[in-house]
N, C-alpha and C positions, 0 to 999 in steps of 0.2 A: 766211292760214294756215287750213286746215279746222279745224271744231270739236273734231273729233276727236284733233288733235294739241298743242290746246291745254296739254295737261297738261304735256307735252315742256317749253317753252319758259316758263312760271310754274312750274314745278319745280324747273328748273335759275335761274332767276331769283330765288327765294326760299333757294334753297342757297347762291347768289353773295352774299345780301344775308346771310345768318346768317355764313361764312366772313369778311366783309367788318367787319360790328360786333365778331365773334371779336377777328379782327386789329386792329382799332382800338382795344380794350380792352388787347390788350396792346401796343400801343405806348404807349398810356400808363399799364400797368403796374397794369390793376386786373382783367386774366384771371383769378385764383386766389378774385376776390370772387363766393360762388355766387350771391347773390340778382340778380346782375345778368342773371343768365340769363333773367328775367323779359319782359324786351324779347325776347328769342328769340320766346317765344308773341306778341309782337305782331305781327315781321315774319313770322309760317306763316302768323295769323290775317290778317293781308291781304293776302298771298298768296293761299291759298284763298279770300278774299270775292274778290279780282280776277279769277280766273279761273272763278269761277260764275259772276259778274254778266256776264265777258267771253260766254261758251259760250250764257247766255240770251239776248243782247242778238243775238249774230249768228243761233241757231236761232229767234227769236220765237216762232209759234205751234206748232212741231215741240219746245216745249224738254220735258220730261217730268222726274220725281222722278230716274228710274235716272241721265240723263245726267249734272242736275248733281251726282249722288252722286260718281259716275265719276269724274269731271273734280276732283271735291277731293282724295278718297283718290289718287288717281291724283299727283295733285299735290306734294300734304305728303308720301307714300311717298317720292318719287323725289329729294324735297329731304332727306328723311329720308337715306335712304342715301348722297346724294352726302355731304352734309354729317359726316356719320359715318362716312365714308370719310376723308376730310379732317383729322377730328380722331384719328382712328387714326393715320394717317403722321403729324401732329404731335406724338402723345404717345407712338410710338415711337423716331420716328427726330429732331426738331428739337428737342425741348425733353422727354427722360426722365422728367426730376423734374419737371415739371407732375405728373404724377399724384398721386406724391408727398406734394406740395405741397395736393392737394385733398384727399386723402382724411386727412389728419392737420387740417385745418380743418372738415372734414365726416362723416366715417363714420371715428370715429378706433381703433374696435375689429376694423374689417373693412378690412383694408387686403392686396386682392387683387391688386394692381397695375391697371396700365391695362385690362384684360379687365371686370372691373366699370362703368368707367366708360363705357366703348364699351357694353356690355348698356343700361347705364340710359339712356341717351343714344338709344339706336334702340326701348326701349321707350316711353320718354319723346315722341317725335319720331311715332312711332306714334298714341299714345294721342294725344295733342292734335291729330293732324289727324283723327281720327274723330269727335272730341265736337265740333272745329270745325264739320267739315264739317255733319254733323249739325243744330248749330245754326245755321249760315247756308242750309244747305236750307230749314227754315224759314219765311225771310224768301222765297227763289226761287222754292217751291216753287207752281206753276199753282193756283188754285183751284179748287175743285169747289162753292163755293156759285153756288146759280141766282140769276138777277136777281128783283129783288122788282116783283110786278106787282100792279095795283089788279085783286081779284076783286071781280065783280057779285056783288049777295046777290040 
């Protein structure tokens, strides 16, 4: 696969894995507990390190700051939005009262239906993949220190 379409395939790979925990939390019937969402940020967060570390390792010495920028936002975005596509037709159409059900456990004075929850959810999904990305640039990101060489006095 070119580097450049990397984002394509850890996007949708990191959307399959949030969708995937979603659903397995509610088959065993603990979806409605909010702190669990906390493992979300773990599978973006390796998500985005896998597809920088993937983008540097095939560009080597071509890899630059902007691409592996690219390649994250690029990434977390598109798991953002599948993902939040996903929980929208669940909290419309499969399961109503999830909303419901959260926002009377959570924000129990602002109870706007599922429209709130989709907002926070793609603000939320946003935010963590730029401070991600960010921070795993980082570690990727080329050097600009010179080698240290013994000067003659």
């Amino acid at each position: 696969m070119k580097p450049d379409k990397l984002y394509l395939r850890y996007g949708l790979f990191i959307a399959v894995g949030l969708i995937a925990y979603f659903l397995i939390l509610k088959l065993i019937g603990w979806h409605q507990y909010i702190w669990l969402r906390l493992f979300n940020g773990a599978i973006v967060a390796y998500g985005i390190y896998a597809v920088i570390r993937l983008r540097r390792i095939l560009e080597g010495d071509t890899f630059d700051y902007y691409k592996g920028f690219k390649t994250g936002i690029m990434a977390g975005f598109l798991a953002t939005l599948v993902f939040t596509f996903f929980m929208a037709i669940y909290m419309y159409h499969i399961d109503p009262n999830f909303p419901g059900t959260i926002m009377d456990s959570w924000i129990k004075d602002y109870n706007q239906g599922p429209g709130i929850l989709i907002f926070i959810l793609l603000i939320e999904g946003f935010a963590s993949t730029v401070v991600l990305t960010l921070a795993f640039m980082q570690k990727f990101k080329p050097s600009w220190n010179t080698k240290k060489t013994i000067q003659k006095a």
